[in-house]
Structures are given as structure tokens and as C-alpha cells.
C-alpha positions as CSV (number, residue, x, y, z in Angstrom):
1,X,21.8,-4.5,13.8
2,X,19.7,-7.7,13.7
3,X,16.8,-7.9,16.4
4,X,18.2,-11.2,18.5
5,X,14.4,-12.3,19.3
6,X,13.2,-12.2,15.3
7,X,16.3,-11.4,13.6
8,X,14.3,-8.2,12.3
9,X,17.3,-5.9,10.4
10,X,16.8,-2.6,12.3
11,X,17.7,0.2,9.7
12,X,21.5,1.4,9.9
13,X,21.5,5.1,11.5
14,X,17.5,4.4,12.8
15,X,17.0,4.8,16.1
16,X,14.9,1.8,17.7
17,X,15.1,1.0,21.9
18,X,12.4,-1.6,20.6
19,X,12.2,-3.8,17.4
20,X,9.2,-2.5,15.2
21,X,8.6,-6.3,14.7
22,X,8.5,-8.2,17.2
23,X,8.6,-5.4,20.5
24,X,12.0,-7.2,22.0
25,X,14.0,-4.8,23.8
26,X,17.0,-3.8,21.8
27,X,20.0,-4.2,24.1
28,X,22.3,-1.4,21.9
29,X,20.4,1.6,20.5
30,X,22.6,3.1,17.6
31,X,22.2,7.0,17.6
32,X,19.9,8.4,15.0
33,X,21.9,11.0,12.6
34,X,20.7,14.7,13.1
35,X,18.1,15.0,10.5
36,X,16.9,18.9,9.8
37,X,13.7,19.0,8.8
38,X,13.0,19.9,5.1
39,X,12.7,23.5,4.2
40,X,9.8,25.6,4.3
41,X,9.2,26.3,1.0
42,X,9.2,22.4,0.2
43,X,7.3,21.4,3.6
44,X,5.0,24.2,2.1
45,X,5.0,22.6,-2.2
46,X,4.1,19.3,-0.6
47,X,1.6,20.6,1.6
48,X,-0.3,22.1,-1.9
49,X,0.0,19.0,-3.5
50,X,-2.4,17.7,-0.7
51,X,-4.5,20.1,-1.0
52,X,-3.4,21.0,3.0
53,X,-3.4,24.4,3.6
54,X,-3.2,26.6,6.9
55,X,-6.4,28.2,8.5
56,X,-7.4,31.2,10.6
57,X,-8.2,29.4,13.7
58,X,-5.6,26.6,13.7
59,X,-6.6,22.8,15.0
60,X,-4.9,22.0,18.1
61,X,-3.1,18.4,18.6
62,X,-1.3,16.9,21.6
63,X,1.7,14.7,20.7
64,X,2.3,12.1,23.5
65,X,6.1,10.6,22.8
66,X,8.9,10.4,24.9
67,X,11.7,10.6,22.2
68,X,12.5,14.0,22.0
69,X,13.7,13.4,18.3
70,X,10.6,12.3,17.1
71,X,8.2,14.3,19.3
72,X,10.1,17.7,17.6
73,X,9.9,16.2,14.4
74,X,6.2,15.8,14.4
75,X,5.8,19.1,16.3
76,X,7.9,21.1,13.6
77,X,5.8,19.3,10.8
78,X,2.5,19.8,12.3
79,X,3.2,23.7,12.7
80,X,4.1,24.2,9.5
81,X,1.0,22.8,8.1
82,X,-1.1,25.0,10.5
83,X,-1.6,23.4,13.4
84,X,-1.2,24.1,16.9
85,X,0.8,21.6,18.5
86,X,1.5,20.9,22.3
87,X,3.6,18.0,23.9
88,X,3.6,15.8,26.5
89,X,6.6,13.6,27.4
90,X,4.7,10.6,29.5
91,X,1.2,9.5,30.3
92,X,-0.1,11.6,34.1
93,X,1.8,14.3,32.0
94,X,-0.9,13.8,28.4
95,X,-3.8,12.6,31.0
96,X,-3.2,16.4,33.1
97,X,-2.7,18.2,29.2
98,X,-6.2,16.8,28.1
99,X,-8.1,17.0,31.5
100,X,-7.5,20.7,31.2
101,X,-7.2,21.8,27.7
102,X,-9.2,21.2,24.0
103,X,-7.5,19.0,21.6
104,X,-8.6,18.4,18.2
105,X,-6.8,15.2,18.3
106,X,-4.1,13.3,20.2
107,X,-0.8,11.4,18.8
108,X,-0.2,8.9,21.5
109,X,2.8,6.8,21.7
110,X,2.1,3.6,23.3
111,X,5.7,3.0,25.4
112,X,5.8,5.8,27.4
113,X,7.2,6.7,31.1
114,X,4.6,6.8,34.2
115,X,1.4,5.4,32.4
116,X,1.8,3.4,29.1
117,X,-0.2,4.8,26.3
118,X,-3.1,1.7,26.2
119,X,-3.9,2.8,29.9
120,X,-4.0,6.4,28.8
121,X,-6.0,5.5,25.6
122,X,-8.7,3.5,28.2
123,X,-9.0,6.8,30.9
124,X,-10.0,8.7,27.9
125,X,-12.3,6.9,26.2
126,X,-13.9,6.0,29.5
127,X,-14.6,9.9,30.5
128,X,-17.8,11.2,28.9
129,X,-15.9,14.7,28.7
130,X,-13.0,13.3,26.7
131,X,-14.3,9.9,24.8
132,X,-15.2,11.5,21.0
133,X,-11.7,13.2,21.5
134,X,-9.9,11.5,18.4
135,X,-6.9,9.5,18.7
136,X,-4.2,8.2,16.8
137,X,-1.9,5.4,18.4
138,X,1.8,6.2,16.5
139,X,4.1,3.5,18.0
140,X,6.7,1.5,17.4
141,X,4.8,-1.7,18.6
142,X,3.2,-3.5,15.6
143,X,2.2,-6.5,17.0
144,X,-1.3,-7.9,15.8
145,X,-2.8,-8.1,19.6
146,X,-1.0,-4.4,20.3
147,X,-3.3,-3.1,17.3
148,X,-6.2,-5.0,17.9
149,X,-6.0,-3.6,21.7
150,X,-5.7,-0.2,20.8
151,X,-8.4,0.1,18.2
152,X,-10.6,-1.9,20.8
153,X,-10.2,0.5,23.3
154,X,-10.8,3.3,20.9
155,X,-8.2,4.5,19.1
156,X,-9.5,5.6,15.8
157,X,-5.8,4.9,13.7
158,X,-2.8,3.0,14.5
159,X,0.4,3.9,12.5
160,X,3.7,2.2,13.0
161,X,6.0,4.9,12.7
162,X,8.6,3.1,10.8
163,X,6.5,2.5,8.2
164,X,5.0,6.2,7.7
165,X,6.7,9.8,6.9
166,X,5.8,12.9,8.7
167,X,4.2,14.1,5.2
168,X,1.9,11.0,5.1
169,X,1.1,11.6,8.9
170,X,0.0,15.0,7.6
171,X,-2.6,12.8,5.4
172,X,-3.8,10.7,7.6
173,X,-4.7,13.8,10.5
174,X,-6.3,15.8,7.4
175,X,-8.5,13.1,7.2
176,X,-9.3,12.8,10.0
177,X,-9.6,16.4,11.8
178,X,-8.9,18.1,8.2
179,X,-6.8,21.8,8.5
């Protein structure tokens, strides 16, 4: 399917309700294939080859997304490498979540139900009790002024997901939090 705005060629079997290019909104979604996530043992062989390795006293992260797929995805990957993961399936839902509990570090989604991730993003970094709490925008929306908005309101990464793996996400949060 061909964005009709930028005539961006959304991936066959990819699920997309916005195009990663230009952020029209995609009149006909095509469902995304069941994927199982790879086994442990491999998750785990990977994981070596990072040098990622599980701890005693696990780092906790909050993924904000409202697609289950990928919010489970991410969970599921982020668990296996030793972390321990909550969710939170819109903004007032994240904003209650990190009000009242320690994160490590946040995944926000910037489309989301009830409060868009940006306003979220600003709340945060606004509160003296939550501001150094690290966060990493992981959206769909690519946009130069989408980026340059996030990062200027704090957010310490911003990953397109279409153009990152779950392994690589693994990378980037054991850079930034390590294990």
C-alpha cells in the first residue's frame, strides 16, 4: 500500500494507522502477521553478543504504546533481557504509572489515546520529582519538527520504530540505563 499524501510504500504485512514518513493518516490498515517472538535461547545468544546480561535487582521501564502488538513485543523482549517492564496503554494512564511508581526509564509513544505523548513528555520534564527520569520517544512519526520537539522538550532519544529491531532497542536502553 502506497501512502496517498507522499506516496511512501508501507511494507506488505506491516502494520501502519500512520505513514512513518510523512504522519498522513492511512485510510486502510493491513493486519500485521502473528510474529512469535524469537526463542529464548536465541533472545539469550544475542543478548551475549552485547555483552547484555540480566542482574539481581532488575531496571524497571514503563512502555507507553497503544498497539497492543507492539507494546507485548517490547515487553516480552525487555524481560527476557532482565528488565522489569510495566505498561501503560494512553497518556493520564503513563502520567498516573510515573506519579506513583520508580522507573528507570520510559518508552513513550508519541500518538496515544487521552494525552498525546509530547504533552506527556512536557508534564514530566516540568516536575522536579520526575524531570532526570530518562526518556525515549519510539514513534511512528519521523517528521524533522516531531524530533526536534521531542528532544526539545527533553526526551533524551527518538527512535522511529520502523527503522529499529527490538534487539537494537535493547542497545540503545543499555546505553543508556545499562542492565
Amino acid at each position: 500500500m502506497n501512502c496517498p499524501k507522499c506516496a511512501y510504500l508501507v511494507p506488505e504485512g506491516v502494520e501502519f494507522s500512520f505513514c512513518p514518513k510523512c504522519g498522513n493518516k492511512l485510510e486502510f490498515v493491513a493486519p500485521a502477521p502473528p510474529v512469535a517472538p524469537p526463542p529464548v535461547e536465541q533472545v539469550n545468544e544475542s543478548l551475549d553478543q552485547m555483552g547484555i546480561k540480566a542482574q539481581s535487582s532488575p531496571k524497571r521501564i514503563l512502555i507507553v504504546e497503544d498497539d497492543l502488538f507492539i507494546r507485548e513485543l517490547y515487553q516480552k523482549q525487555l524481560e527476557i533481557a532482565g528488565y522489569e517492564v510495566e505498561s501503560a496503554v494512553d497518556g493520564m494512564e503513563a502520567r498516573e504509572k510515573i506519579f506513583t511508581n520508580p522507573y528507570d526509564l520510559v518508552l513513550l509513544d508519541i500518538m496515544l489515546p487521552k494525552m498525546n505523548g509530547l504533552d506527556l513528555l512536557k508534564i514530566i520534564k516540568e516536575n522536579p520529582q520526575t524531570a532526570a527520569l530518562p526518556i525515549i520517544i519510539l514513534s511512528n512519526l519521523g517528521q524533522d519538527s516531531i524530533v526536534e520537539r521531542g528532544l526539545a522538550l527533553g526526551a533524551d532519544n527518538f527512535i522511529v520504530k520502523a527503522e529499529i529491531t527490538p534487539l537494537e532497542m535493547l542497545a540503545v536502553i543499555k546505553e543508556r540505563i545499562g542492565v
